[in-house]
C-alpha positions as CSV (number, residue, x, y, z in Angstrom):
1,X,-58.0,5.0,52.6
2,X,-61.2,3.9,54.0
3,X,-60.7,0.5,51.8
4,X,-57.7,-0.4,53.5
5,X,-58.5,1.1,56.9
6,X,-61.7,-1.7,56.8
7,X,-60.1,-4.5,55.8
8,X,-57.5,-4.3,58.0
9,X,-60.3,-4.3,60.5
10,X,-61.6,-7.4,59.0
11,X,-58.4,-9.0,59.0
12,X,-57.8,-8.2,62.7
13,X,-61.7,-10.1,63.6
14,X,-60.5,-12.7,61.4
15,X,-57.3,-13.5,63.2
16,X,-58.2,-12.9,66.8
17,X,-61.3,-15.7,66.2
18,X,-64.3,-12.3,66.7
19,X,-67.3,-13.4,66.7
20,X,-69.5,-10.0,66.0
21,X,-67.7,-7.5,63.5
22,X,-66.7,-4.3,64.9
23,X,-69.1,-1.2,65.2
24,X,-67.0,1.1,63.3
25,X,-67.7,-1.5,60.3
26,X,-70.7,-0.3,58.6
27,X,-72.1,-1.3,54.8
28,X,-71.0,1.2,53.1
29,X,-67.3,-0.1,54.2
30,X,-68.5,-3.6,52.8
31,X,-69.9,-2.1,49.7
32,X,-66.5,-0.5,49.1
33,X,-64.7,-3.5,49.7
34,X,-66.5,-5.8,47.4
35,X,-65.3,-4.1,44.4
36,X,-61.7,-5.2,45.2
37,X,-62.5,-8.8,46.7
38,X,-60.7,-10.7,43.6
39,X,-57.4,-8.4,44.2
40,X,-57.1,-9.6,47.6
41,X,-57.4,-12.8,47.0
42,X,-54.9,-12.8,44.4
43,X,-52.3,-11.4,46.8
44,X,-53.8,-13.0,50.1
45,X,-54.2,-16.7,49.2
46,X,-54.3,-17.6,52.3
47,X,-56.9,-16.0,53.8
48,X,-60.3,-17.9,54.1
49,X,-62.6,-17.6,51.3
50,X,-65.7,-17.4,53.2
51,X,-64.6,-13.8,54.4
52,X,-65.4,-12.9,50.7
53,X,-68.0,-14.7,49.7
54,X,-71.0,-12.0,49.3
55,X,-71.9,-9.1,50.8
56,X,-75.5,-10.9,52.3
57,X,-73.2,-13.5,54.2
58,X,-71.5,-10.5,56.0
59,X,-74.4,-9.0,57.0
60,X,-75.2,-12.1,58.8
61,X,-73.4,-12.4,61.8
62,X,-74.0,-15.9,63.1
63,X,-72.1,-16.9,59.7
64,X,-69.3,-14.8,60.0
65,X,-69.1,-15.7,63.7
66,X,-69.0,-19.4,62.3
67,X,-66.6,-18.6,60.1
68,X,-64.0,-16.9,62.2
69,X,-64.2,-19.6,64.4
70,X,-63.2,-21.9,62.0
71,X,-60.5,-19.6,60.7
72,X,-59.1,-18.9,64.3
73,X,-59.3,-22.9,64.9
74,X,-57.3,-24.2,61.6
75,X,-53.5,-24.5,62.1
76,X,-51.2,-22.0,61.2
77,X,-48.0,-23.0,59.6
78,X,-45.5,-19.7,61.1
79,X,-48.6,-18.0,62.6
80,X,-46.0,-15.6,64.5
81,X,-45.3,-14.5,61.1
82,X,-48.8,-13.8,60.5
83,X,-49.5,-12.1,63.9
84,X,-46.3,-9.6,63.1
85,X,-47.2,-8.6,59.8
86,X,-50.6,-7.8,61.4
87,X,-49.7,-4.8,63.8
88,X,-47.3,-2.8,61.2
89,X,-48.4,0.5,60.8
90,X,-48.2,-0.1,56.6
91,X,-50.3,-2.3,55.0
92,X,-48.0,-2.8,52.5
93,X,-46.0,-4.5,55.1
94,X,-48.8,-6.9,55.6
95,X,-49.0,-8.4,51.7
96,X,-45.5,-8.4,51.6
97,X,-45.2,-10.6,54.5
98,X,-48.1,-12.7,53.1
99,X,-46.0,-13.2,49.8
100,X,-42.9,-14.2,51.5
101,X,-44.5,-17.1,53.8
102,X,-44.7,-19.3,51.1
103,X,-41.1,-19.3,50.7
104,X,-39.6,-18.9,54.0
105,X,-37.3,-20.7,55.7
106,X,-39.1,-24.4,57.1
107,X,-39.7,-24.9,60.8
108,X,-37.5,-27.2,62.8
109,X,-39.7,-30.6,62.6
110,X,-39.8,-29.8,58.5
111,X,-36.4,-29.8,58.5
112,X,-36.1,-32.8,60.7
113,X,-38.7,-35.0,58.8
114,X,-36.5,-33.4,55.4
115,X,-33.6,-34.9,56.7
116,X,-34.6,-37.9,57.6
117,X,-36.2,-38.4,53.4
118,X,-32.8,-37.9,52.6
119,X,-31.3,-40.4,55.1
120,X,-33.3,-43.2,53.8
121,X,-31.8,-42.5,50.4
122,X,-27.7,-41.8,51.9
123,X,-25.1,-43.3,54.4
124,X,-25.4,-42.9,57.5
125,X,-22.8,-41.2,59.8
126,X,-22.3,-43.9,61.7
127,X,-22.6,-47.6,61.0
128,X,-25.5,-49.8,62.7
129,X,-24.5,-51.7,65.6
130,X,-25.3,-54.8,63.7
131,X,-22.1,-54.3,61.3
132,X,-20.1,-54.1,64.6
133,X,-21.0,-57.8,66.3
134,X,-21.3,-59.0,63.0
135,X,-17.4,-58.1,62.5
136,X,-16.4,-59.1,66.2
137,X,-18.2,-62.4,64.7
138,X,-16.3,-62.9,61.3
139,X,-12.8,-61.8,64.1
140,X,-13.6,-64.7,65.8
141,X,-14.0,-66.7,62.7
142,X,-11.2,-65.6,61.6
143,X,-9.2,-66.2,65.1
144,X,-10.4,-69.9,65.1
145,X,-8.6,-70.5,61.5
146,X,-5.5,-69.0,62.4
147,X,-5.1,-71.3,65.3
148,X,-6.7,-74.3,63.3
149,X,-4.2,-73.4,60.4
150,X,-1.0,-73.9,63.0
151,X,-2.8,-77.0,63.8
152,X,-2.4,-78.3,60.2
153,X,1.1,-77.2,60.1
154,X,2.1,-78.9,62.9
155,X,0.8,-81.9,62.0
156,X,1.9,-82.1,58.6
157,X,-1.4,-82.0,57.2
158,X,-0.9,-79.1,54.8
159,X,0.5,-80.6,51.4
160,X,-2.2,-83.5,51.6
161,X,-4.5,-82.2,49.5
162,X,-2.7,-81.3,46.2
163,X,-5.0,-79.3,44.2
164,X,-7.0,-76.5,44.3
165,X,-10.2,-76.4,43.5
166,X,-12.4,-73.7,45.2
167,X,-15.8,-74.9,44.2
168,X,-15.2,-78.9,43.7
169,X,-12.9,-79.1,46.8
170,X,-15.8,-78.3,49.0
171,X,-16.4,-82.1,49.0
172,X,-14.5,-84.6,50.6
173,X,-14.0,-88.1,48.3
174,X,-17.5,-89.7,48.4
175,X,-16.2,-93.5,47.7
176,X,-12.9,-95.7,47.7
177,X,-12.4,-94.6,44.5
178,X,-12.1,-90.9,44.8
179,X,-10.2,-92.0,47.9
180,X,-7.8,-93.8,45.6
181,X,-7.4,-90.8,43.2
182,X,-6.7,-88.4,46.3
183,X,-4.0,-90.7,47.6
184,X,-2.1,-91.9,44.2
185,X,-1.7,-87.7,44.3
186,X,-0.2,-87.2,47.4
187,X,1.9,-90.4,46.9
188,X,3.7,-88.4,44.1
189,X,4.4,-85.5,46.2
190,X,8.1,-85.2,47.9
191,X,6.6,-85.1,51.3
192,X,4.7,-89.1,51.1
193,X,8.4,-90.0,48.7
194,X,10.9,-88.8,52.0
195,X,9.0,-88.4,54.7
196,X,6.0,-90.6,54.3
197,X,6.6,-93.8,52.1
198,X,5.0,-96.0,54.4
199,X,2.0,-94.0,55.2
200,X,-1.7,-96.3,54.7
201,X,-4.7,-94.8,53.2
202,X,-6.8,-94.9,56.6
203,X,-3.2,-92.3,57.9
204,X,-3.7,-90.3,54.8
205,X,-7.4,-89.5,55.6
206,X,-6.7,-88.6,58.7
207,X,-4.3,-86.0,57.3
208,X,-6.3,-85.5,54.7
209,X,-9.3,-84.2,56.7
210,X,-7.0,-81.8,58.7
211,X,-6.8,-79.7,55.8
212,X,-10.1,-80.2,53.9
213,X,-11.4,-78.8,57.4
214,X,-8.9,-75.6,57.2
215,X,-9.7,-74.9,53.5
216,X,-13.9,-75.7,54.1
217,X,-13.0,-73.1,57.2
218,X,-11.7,-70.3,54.7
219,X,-14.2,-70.5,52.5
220,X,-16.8,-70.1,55.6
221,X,-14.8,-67.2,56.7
222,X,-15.6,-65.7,52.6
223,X,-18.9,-66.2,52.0
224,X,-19.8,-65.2,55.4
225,X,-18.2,-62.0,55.2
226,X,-19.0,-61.2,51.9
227,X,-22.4,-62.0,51.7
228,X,-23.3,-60.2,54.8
229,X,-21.3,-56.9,53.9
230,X,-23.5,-56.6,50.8
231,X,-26.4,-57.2,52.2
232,X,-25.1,-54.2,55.1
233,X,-24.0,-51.7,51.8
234,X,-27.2,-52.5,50.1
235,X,-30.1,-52.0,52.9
236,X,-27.5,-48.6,53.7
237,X,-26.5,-49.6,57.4
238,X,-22.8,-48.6,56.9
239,X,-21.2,-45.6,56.5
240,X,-19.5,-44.6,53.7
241,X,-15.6,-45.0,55.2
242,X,-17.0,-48.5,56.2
243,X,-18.9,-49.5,53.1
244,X,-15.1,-49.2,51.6
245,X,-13.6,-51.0,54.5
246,X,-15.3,-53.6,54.3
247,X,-14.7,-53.5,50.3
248,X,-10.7,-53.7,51.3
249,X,-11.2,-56.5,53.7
250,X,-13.3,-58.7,51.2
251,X,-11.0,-58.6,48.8
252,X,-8.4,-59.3,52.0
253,X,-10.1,-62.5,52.0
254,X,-9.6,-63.3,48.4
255,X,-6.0,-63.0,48.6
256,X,-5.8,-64.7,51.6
257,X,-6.9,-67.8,49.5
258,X,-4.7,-66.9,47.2
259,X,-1.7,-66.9,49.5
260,X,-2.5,-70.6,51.0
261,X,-2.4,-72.0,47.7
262,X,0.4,-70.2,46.7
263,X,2.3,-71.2,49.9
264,X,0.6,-75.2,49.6
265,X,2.5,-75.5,46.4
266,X,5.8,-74.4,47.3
267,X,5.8,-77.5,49.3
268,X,5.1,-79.4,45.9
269,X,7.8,-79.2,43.8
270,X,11.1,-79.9,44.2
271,X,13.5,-77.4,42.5
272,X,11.4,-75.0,45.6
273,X,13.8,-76.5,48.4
274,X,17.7,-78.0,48.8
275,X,17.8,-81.5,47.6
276,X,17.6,-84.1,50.3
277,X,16.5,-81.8,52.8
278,X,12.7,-81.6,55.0
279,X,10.3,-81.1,52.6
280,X,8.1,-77.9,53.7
281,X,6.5,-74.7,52.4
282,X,8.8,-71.9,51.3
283,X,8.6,-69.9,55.1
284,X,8.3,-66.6,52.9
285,X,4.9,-67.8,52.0
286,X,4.2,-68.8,55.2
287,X,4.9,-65.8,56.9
288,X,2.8,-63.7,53.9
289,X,0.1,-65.8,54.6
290,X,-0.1,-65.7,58.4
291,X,0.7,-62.2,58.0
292,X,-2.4,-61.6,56.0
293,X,-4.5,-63.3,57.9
294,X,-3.2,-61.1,61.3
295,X,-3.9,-58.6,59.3
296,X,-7.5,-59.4,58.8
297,X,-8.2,-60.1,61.8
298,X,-6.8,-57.0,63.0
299,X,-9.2,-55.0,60.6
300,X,-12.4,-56.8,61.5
301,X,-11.3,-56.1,65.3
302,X,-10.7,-52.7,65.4
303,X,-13.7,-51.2,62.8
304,X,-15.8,-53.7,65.3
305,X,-14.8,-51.8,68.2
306,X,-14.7,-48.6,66.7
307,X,-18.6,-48.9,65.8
308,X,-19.5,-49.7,69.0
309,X,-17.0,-46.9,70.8
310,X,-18.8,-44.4,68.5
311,X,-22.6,-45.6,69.4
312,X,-21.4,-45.4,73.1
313,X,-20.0,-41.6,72.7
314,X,-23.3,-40.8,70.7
315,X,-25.5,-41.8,73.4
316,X,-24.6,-39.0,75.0
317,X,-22.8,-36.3,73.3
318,X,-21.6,-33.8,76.2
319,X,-20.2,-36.3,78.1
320,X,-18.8,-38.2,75.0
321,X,-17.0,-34.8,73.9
322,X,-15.7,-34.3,77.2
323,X,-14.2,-37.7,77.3
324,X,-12.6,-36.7,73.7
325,X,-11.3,-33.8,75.1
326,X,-9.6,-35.9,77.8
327,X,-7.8,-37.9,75.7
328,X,-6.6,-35.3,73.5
329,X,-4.6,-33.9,76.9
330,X,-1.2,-33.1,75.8
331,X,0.4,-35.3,78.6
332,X,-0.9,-38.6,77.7
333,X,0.3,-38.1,74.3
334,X,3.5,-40.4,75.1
335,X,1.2,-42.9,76.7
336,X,-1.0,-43.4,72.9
337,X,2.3,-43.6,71.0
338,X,3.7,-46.4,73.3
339,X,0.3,-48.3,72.9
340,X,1.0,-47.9,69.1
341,X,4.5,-49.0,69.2
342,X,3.7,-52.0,71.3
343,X,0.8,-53.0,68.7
344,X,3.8,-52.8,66.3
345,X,6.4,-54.8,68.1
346,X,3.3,-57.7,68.5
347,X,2.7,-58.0,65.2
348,X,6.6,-57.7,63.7
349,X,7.3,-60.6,66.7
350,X,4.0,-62.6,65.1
351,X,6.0,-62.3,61.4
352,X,9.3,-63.5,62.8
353,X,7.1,-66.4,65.1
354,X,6.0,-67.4,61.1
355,X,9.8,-67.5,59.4
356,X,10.5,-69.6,63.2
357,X,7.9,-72.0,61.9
358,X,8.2,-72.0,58.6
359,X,12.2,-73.1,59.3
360,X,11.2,-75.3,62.1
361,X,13.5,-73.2,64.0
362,X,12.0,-73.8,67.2
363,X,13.9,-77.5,67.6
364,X,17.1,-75.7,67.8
365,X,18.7,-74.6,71.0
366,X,15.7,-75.9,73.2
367,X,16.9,-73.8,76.2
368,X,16.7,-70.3,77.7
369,X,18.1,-67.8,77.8
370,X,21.0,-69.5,76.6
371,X,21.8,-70.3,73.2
372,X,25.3,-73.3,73.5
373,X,27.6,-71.4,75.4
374,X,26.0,-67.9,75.8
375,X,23.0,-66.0,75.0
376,X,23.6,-66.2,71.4
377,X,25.2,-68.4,68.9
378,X,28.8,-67.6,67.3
379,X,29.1,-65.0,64.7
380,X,30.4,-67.4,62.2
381,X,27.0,-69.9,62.9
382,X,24.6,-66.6,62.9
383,X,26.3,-65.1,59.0
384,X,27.1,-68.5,57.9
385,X,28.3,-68.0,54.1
386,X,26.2,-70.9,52.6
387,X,23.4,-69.0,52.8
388,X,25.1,-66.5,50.7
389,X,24.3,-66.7,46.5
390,X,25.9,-63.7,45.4
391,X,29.8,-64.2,45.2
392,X,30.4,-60.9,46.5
393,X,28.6,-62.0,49.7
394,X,25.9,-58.8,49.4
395,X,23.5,-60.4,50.8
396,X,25.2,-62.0,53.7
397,X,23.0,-60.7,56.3
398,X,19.4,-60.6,54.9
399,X,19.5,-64.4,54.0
400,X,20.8,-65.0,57.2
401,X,18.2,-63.4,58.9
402,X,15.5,-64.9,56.8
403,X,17.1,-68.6,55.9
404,X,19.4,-69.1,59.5
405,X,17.1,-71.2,61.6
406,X,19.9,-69.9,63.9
407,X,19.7,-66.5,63.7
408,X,15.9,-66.4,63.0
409,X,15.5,-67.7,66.6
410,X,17.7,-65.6,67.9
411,X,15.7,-62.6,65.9
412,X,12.6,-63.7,67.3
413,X,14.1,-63.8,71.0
414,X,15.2,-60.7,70.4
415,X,11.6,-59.1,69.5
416,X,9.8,-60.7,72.1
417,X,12.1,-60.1,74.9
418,X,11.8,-56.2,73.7
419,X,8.3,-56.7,73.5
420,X,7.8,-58.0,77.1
421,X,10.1,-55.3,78.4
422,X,8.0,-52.2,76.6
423,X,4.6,-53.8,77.9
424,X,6.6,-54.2,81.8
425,X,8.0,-50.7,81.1
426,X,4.2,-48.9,80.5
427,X,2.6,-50.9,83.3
428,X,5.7,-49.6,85.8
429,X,4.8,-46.3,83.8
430,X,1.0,-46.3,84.2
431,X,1.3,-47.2,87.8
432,X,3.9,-45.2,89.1
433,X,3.2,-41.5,87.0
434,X,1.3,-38.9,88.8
435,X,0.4,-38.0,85.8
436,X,-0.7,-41.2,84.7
437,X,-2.9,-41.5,87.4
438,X,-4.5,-38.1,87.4
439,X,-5.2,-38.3,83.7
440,X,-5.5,-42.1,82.0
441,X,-9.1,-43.1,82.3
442,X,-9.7,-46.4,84.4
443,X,-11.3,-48.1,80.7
444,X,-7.6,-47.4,79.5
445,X,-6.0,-48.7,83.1
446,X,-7.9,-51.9,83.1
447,X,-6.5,-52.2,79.2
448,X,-2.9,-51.8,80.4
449,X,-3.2,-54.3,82.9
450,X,-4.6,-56.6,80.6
451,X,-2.0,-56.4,77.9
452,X,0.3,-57.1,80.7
453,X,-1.6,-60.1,81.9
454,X,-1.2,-61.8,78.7
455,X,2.2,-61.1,77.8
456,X,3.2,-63.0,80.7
457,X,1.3,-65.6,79.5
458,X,2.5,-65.3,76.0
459,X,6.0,-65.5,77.7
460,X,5.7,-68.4,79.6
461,X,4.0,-70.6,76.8
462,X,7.0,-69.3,74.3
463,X,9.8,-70.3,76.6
464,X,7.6,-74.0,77.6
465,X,7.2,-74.6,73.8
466,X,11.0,-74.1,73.6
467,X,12.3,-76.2,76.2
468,X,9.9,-78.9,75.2
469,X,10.5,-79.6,72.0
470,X,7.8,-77.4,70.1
471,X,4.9,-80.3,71.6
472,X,2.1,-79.7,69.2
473,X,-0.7,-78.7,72.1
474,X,2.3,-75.4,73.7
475,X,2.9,-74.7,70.0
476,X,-0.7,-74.0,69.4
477,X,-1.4,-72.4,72.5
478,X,1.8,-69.7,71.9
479,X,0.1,-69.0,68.9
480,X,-3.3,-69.1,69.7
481,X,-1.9,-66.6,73.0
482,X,-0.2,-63.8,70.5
483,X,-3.4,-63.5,69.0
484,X,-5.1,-62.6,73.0
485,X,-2.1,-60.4,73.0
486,X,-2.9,-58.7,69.8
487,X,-6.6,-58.6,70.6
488,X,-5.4,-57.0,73.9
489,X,-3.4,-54.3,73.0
490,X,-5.6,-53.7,69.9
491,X,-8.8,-52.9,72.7
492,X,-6.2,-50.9,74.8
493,X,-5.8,-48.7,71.8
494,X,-9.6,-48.4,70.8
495,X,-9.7,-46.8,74.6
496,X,-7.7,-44.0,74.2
497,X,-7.4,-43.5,70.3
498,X,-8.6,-40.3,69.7
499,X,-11.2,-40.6,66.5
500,X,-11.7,-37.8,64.5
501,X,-14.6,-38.1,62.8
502,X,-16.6,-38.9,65.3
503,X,-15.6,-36.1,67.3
504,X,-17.1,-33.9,64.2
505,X,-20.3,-35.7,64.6
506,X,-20.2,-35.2,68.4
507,X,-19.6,-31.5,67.6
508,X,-22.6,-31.6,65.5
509,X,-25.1,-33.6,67.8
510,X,-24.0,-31.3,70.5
511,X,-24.9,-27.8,68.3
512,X,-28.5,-29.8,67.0
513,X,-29.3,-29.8,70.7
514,X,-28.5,-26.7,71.5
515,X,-30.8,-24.9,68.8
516,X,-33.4,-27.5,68.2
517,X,-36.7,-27.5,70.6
518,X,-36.6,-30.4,73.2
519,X,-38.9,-32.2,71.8
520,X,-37.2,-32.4,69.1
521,X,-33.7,-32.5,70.0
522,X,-33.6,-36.6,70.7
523,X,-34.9,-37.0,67.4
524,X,-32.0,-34.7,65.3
525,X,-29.1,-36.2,67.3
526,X,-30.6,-39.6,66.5
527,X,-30.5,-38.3,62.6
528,X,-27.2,-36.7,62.9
């Protein structure tokens, strides 16, 4: 009893940095002690060893003195653990807390610094900024082409070159007689035989260029996306739902290629289109490939925005929850379904503007709204049976509405006069609702005013195209203007798309800041 009743003493001038040992301490307390020294050290490791180096030491008080100061001054790693296992009553209570220290649960920088080791070696949560301008980049890339591409159409550019060579191609013909070679091809083609047989070599260049541009332009939009999305994956500055995005829209790419050259050779062969008639790509193809490359565009758009929307929330996580929350109001849940219908009605109108071009049925019935004698064609000219090639006429109306430059107008009139009439329906909506105006955020206001902006455009350059003749400059803009439209409604959605995920990691960043220390807390949202 006296044994334990002096060290505990000893421990207590240790801790509290003493610097002359206690009266009640005398050397026949020490002497008793020093039999035992090796136990306590066993089970109190971490307890300075000059406290039991030799009994002489202890008699000197200077030393000890020195010592305790040196104890009292080193760093503690949980010393409020150490200070409560002090004043129990039991020492027992005091070596069992000892023990346990070593494996006790780590502080709140340990477990910041532990999660930030296994950061460097995982996904982030949420992608680097630099993923998100580098995809608004490739969108733009990808919007140039798509208007460069109607370019080549319109100009009849397309079938020039008549092979396909990915890597070779990259070159134009270096000399006259590569030139030559490149223009005995194209002479074999229908197009030079029965629409061109009196076009010269320096008018085939000129053609020819068109389209080595638009091909040289794919293969930019490739290796630019491609090589930088590794490079992203690789250094870990993506998260994982983006690291396989971006895997999807790579491969996007590829069979976008794959699609042009596949529609390109349609226009090649004969036995592909009536005999006689305009020689042109199959408008199926056509409207797959412009359809993929909307597509792509779309994808690169929205994960763009998405990145930088999530970054903006993060930055401050209460008010980024509360804006969540916001959106997530029951009453504005008509309001995000319309935007996603109208995104829907865009994009079907885009795929009918491709079977319109692909059956040049744009120089039909220049005029509008009229079509002859009304505002549509007769019955018997919209489901004209020679379009028909079953004998029991089952497929009447879908070749009709895919192979009747007639009715394909008309189809595409009909989607875009529906279109502009949803987009004027939510701005009378958005404008006019109490409950629009009470609970829409302005970001999402501005958007719908926007969306309406450029479908009056969109309008205006549709109907101009029409009543002059498809002129090659309206014709791009129209198509160049439902890709603003598109872009538009796609950043009206970003606003008040409600994303899930990040929401989690909101809830997350919020809870880190509520428990961590604030000097700390900046640091743990940063990691979360």
């Amino acid at each position: 009893m006296i044994r334990v009743s002096s060290l505990l003493f000893v421990v207590l001038a240790v801790l509290h940095g003493a610097t002359n040992a206690p009266p009640l301490i005398g050397r026949s307390a020490f002497r008793d002690i020093g039999g035992s020294l090796p136990l306590w050290r066993s089970v109190a490791p971490r307890l300075a060893k000059d406290l039991f180096t030799c009994r002489q030491c202890l008699r000197n008080q200077g030393y000890a003195a020195k010592s305790i100061r040196q104890l009292s001054s080193s760093p503690s790693r949980q010393p409020s653990k150490i200070q409560s296992s002090i004043f129990t009553d039991k020492t027992r209570q005091f070596f069992t807390s000892s023990l346990k220290r070593s494996s006790a649960a780590p502080t709140v920088t340990e477990a910041i610094a532990e999660g930030a080791a296994k950061s460097k070696s995982s996904f982030p949560k949420i992608s680097d900024k630099a993923v998100a301008y580098w995809l608004l980049g490739s969108a733009v890339s990808v919007f140039g082409i798509v208007v460069f591409g109607g370019l080549t159409r319109l100009t009849e550019s397309g079938l020039s070159i008549t092979e396909w060579r990915p890597v070779t191609g990259s070159l134009p013909p270096m000399n006259a007689e590569h030139w030559e070679s490149e223009f005995a091809k194209y002479r074999a083609s229908p197009e030079f035989q029965l629409l061109n047989p009196n076009m010269t070599l320096s008018e085939f260049k000129s053609i020819y260029y068109m389209e080595w541009i638009h091909r040289l332009w794919g293969r930019f939009v490739g290796m630019s996306f491609v090589l930088p999305a590794v490079y992203f994956v690789a250094r870990k500055k993506v998260s994982t739902p983006m690291a396989w995005r971006l895997f999807g829209i790579a491969g996007l790419i590829g069979f976008q290629g794959f699609l042009g050259w596949w529609m390109v050779k349609s226009g090649l062969k004969d036995d592909l289109f009536a005999p006689g008639s305009h020689p042109r790509v199959s408008q199926y193809r056509l409207t797959a490939h412009l359809a993929a490359a909307f597509t792509c565009y779309v994808a690169m758009l929205w994960n763009g925005l998405a990145i930088l929307r999530s970054h903006r929330l993060m930055a401050d996580p209460v008010a980024g929850m509360e804006q969540l929350n916001a959106l997530r109001n029951p009453k504005l849940a008509l309001f995000r379904r319309s935007v996603a219908g109208i995104a829907l009605l865009v994009f079907t109108t885009v795929v009918s503007g491709g079977l319109v071009a692909g059956l040049d049925a744009g120089l039909i019935y220049n005029e509008f709204p009229f079509m002859g004698n009304g505002l549509t064609p007769p019955s018997s000219e919209l489901f004209d049976a020679h379009y028909s090639r079953h004998e029991d006429r089952s497929d009447l109306w879908w070749r009709n509405m895919l192979e009747n430059p007639s009715l394909v107008q008309l189809d595409h009139r009909i989607l875009a006069t529906t279109t502009f009439t949803v987009i004027c329906a939510l701005m009378a909506y958005t404008r006019g609702s109490p409950t629009m105006k009470r609970f829409l955020p302005a970001p999402a206001r501005k958007g719908v005013h926007g969306v309406f902006a450029f479908a009056c455009c969109q309008v205006a350059l549709g109907i101009s195209t029409l009543l002059y003749l498809v002129p090659t400059p309206l014709a791009s803009a129209h198509q160049a203007g439902s890709l603003f439209l598109l872009t538009w409604v796609m950043i009206l959605g970003s606003r008040v798309w409600h994303p899930t995920r990040t929401a989690k990691l909101l809830q997350m960043a919020i809870k880190a800041r509520s428990q961590y220390p604030a000097n700390t807390a900046a640091s743990a949202v940063k990691r979360i």
